[in-house]
C-alpha positions in Angstrom: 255.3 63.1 121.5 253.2 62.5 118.2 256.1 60.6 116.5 256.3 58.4 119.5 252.6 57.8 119.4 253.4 57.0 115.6 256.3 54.8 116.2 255.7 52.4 119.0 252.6 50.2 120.2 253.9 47.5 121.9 253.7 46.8 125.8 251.1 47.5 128.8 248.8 49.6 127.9 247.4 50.5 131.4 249.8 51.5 134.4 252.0 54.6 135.5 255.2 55.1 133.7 258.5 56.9 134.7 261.3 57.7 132.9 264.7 59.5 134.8 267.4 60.9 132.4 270.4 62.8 132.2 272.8 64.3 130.1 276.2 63.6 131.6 275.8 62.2 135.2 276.2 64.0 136.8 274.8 66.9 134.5 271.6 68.3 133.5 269.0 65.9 134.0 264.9 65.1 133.3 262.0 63.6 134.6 259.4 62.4 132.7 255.8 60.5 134.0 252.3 59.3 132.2 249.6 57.9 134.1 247.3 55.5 131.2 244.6 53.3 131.8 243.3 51.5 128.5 246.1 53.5 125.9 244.3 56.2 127.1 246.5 59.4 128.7 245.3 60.2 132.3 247.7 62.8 133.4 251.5 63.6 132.4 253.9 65.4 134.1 258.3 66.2 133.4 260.7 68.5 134.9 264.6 69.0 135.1 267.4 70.2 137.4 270.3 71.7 135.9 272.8 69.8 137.9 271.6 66.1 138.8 272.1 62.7 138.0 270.3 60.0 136.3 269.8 57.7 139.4 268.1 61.1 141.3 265.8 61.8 137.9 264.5 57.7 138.2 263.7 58.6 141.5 262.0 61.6 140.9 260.3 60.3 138.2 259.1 57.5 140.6 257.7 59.8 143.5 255.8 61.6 140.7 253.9 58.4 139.8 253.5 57.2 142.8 251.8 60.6 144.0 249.2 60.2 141.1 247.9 57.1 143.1 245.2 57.3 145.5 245.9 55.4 148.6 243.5 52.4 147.7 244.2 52.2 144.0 245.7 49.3 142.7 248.0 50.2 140.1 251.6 48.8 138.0 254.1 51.8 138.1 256.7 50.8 135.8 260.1 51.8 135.8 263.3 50.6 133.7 265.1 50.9 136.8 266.4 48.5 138.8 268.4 50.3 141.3 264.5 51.7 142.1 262.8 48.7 142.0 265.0 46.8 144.1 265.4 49.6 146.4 261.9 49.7 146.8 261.2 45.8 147.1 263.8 44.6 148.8 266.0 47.0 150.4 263.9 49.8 151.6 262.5 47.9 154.6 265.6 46.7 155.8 267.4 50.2 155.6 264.7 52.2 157.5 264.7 48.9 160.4 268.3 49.8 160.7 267.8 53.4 160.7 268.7 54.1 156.9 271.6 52.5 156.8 273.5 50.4 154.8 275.6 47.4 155.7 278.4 48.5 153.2 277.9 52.8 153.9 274.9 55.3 153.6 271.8 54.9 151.7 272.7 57.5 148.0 269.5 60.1 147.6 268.2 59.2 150.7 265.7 61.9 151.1 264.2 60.5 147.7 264.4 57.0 148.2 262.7 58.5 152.1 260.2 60.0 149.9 259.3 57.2 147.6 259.5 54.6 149.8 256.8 56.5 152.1 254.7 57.0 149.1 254.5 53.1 148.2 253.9 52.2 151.8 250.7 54.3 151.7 249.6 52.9 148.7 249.6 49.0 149.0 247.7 48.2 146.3 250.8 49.8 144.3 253.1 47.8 142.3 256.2 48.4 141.2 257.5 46.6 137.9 260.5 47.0 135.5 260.4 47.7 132.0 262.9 46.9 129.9 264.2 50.2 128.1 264.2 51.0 124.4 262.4 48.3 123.6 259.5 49.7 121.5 256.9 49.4 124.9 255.0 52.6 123.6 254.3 54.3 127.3 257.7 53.6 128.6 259.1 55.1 125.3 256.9 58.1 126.5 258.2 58.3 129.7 261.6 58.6 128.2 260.2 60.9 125.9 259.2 63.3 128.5 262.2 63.0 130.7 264.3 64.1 127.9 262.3 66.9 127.1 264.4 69.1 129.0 267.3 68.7 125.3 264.5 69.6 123.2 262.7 73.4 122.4 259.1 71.4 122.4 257.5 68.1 124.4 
């Protein structure tokens, strides 16, 4: 974690970050989350599961953050995932109207997306933005750091 306190300093420097990862996919996998307000480093959390995939670890990650939030704090929770930010601004709301389903087949990691998707809702001052990845942003690079955590002997 030092050497990516050393290396990057670039991008927001107050919000919630996530970072999902795996190693195949499916295959082991990681989860990594820092909450920071003013480059300072509220709380920080990772995990793994042996047998996951990278799509499950983003959302995991996400639920994480979110649950840091209180209900009436407005917050950016930044993700370099699109497949969760557009579930969760645009397609969430239309899947549970129509009982969570999809047009096209069922919803994938639907008890997370259930999960995140009821976290956001009770936090409306929540706000959930992409990040581009590996792009030198120093608390998304963090994130990452964290979820991959789980291929290394230390944090």
């Amino acid at each position: 974690m030092a050497q990516v306190l050393e290396r990057y300093t670039a991008g927001p420097q107050t919000g919630v970050f996530t970072d999902g990862s795996c190693s195949g996919n499916p295959g082991p996998g990681g989860w990594g989350v820092v909450y920071v307000i003013d480059g300072q480093i509220l709380d920080q959390h990772h995990g793994l599961e042996p047998h996951t995939t990278n799509n499950r670890m983003e959302f995991r990650a996400m639920i994480t953050g979110l649950g840091l939030l209180g209900p009436s704090e407005p917050m950016d929770v930044y993700t370099d995932s699109q497949l969760v930010v557009n579930t969760l601004t645009q397609w969430a709301a239309g899947w549970e109207r129509n009982g969570w389903k999809r047009r096209d087949g069922e919803v994938k990691n639907l008890e997370l997306v259930q999960e995140a998707w009821r976290l956001l809702r009770e936090r409306p001052l929540a706000r959930i933005r992409w990040i581009r990845a590996h792009d030198g942003s120093l608390w998304n690079e963090y994130a990452d750091s964290l979820a991959t955590a789980y291929m290394r002997n230390e944090v």
